[in-house]
ZALO-163549 format. One record per residue: x, y, z of N, C-alpha, C in turn; chain. Coordinates in nm, 4 decimals, always signed. Example, Ala and Ser with C-alpha at 12.3 -4.5 7.8 and 13.67 -1.06 7.14 Angstrom:
2
<nu:+1.3190; nv:-0.5690; nw:+0.7800; cau:+1.2300; cav:-0.4500; caw:+0.7800; cu:+1.3200; cv:-0.3300; cw:+0.7800; kette:A>
<nu:+1.2850; nv:-0.2250; nw:+0.7080; cau:+1.3670; cav:-0.1060; caw:+0.7140; cu:+1.2900; cv:+0.0030; cw:+0.7870; kette:A>
***
This chain:
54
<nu:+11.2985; nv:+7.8264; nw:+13.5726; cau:+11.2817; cav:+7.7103; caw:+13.6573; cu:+11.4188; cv:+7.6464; cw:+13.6779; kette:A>
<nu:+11.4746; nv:+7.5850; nw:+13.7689; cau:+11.5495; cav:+7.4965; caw:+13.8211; cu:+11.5229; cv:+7.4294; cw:+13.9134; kette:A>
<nu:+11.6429; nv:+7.3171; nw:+13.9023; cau:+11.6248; cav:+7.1831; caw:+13.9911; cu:+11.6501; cv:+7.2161; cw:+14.1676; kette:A>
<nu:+11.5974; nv:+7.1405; nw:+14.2661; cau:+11.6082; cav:+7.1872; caw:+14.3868; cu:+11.7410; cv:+7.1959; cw:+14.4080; kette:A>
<nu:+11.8378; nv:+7.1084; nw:+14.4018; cau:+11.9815; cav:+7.0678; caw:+14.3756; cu:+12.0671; cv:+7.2140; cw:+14.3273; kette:A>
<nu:+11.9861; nv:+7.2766; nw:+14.2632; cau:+12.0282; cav:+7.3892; caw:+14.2001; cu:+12.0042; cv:+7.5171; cw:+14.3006; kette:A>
<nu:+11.8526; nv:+7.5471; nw:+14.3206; cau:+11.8444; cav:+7.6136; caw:+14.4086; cu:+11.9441; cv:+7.5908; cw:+14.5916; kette:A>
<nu:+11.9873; nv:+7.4881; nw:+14.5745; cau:+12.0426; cav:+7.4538; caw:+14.7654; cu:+12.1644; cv:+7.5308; cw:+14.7372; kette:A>
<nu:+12.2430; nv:+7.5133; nw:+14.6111; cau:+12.3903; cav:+7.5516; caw:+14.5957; cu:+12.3637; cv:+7.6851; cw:+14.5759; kette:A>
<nu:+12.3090; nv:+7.7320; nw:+14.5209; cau:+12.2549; cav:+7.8853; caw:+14.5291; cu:+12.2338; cv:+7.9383; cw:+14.6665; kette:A>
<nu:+12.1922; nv:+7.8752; nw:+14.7293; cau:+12.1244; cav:+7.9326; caw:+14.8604; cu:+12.2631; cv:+7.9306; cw:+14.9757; kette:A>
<nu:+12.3357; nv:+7.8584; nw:+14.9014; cau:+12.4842; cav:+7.7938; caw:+15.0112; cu:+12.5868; cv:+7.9211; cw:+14.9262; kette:A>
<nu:+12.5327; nv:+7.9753; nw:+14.8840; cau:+12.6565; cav:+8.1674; caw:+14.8569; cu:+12.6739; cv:+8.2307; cw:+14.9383; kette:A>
<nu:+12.5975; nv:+8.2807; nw:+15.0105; cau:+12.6165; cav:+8.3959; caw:+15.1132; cu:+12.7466; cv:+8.3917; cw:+15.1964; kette:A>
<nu:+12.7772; nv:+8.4487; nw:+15.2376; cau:+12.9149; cav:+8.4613; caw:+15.3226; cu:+12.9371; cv:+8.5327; cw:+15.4277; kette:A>
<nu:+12.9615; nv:+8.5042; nw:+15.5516; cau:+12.9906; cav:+8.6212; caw:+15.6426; cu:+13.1514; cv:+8.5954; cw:+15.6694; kette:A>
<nu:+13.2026; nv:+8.7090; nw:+15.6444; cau:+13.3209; cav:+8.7507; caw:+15.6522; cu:+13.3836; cv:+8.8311; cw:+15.8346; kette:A>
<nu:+13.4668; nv:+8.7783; nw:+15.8858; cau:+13.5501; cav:+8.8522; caw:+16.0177; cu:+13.6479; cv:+8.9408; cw:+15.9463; kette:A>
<nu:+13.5951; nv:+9.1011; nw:+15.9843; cau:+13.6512; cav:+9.2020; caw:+15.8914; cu:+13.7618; cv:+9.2665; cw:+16.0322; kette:A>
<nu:+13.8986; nv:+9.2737; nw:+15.9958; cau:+13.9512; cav:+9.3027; caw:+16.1163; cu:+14.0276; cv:+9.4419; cw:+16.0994; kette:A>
<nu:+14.0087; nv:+9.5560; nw:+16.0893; cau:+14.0267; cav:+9.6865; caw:+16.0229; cu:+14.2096; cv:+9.6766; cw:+16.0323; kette:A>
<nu:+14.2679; nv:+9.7156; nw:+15.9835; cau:+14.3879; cav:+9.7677; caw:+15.9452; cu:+14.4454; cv:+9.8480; cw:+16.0496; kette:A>
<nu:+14.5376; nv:+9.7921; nw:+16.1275; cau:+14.5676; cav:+9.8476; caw:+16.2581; cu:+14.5474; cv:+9.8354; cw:+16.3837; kette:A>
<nu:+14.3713; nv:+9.8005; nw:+16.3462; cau:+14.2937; cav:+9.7296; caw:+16.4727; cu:+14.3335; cv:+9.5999; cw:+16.5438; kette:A>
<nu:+14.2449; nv:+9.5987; nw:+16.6215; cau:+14.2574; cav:+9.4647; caw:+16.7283; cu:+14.1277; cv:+9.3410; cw:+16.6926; kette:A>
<nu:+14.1250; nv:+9.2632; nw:+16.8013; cau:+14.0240; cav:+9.2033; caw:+16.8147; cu:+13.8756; cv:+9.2325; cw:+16.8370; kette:A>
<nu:+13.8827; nv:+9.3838; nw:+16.9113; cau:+13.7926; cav:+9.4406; caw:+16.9713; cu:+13.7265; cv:+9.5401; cw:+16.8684; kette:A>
<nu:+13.7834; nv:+9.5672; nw:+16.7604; cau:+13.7491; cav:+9.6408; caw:+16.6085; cu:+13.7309; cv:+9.5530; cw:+16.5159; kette:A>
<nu:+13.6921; nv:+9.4554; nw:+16.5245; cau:+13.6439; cav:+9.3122; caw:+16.4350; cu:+13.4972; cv:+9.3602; cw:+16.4400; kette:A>
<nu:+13.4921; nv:+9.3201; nw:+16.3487; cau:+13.3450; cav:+9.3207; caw:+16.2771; cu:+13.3006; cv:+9.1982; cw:+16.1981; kette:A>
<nu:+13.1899; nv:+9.1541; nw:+16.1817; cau:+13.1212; cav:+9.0624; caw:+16.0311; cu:+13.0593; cv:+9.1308; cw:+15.9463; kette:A>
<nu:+13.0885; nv:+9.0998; nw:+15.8189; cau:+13.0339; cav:+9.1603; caw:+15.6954; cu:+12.9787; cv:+9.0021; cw:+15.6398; kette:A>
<nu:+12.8153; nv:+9.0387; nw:+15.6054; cau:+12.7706; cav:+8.9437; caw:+15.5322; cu:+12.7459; cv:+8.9767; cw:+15.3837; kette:A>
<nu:+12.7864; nv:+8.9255; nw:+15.2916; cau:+12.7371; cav:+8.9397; caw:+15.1658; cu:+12.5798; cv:+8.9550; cw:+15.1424; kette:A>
<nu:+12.5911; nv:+9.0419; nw:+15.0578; cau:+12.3978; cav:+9.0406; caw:+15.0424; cu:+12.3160; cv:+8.9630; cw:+14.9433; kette:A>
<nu:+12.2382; nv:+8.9051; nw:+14.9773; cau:+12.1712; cav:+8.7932; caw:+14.8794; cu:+12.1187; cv:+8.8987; cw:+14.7826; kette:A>
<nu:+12.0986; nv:+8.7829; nw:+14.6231; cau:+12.0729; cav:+8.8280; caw:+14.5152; cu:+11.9358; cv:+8.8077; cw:+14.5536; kette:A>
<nu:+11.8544; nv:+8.8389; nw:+14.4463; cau:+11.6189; cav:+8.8364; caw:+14.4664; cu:+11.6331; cv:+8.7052; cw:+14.4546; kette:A>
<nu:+11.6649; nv:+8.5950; nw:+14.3818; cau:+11.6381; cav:+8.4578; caw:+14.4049; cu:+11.6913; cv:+8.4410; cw:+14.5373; kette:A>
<nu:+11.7556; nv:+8.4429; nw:+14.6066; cau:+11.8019; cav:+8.3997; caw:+14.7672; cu:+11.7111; cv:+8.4808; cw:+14.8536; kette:A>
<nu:+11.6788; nv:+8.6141; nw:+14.8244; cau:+11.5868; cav:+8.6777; caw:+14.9023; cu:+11.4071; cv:+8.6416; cw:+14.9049; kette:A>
<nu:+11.4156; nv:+8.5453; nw:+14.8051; cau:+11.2925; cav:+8.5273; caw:+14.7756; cu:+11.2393; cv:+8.3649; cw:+14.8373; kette:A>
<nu:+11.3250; nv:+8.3343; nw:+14.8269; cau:+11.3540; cav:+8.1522; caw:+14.9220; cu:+11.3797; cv:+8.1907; cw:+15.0205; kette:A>
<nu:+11.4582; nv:+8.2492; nw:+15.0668; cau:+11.4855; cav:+8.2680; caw:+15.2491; cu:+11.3327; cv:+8.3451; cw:+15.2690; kette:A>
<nu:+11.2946; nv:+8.4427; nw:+15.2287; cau:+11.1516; cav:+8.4620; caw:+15.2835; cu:+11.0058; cv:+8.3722; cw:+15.2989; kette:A>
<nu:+10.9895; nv:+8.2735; nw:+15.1704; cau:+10.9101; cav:+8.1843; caw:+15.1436; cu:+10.9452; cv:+8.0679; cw:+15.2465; kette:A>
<nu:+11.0709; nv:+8.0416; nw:+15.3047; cau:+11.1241; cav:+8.0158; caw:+15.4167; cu:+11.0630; cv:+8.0209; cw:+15.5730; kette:A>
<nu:+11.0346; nv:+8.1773; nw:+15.5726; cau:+11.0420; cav:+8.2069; caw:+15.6976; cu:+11.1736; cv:+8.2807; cw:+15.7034; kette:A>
<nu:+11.3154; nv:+8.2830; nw:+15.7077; cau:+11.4235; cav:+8.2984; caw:+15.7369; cu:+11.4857; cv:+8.4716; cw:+15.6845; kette:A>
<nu:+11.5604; nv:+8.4705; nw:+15.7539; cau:+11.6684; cav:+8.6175; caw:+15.7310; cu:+11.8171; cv:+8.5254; cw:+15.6689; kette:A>
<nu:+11.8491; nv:+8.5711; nw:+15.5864; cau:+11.9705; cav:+8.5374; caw:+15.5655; cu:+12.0756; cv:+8.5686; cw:+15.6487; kette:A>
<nu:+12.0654; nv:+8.6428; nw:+15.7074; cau:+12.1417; cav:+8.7255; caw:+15.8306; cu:+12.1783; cv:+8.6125; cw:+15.9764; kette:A>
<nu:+12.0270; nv:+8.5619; nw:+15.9921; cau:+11.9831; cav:+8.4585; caw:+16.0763; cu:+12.1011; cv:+8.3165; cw:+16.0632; kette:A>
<nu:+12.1390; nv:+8.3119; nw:+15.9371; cau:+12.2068; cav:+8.1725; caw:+15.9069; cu:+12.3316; cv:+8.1521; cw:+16.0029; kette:A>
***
């Protein structure tokens, strides 16, 4: 069990990253999102939500 306070800062991890390859341009940019742990996957679903979506 934890406090909601606890769960929000948890839920505020994820990250999407502008991955810009080595050599490349603007046009070889990509996003990389970090992948949620089962507690984040389990609130974003009880949600409704994709973490992806954020």
């Amino acid at each position: 069990m934890q406090s909601f306070r606890t769960l929000l800062a948890n839920l505020a991890t994820p990250v999407k990253n502008r991955v810009i390859p080595r050599g490349g341009n603007a046009k070889s940019a990509f996003d990389m999102i970090t992948h949620p742990t089962p507690l984040q996957e389990r609130a974003f679903a009880l949600l409704g939500l994709s973490p992806g979506s954020m």
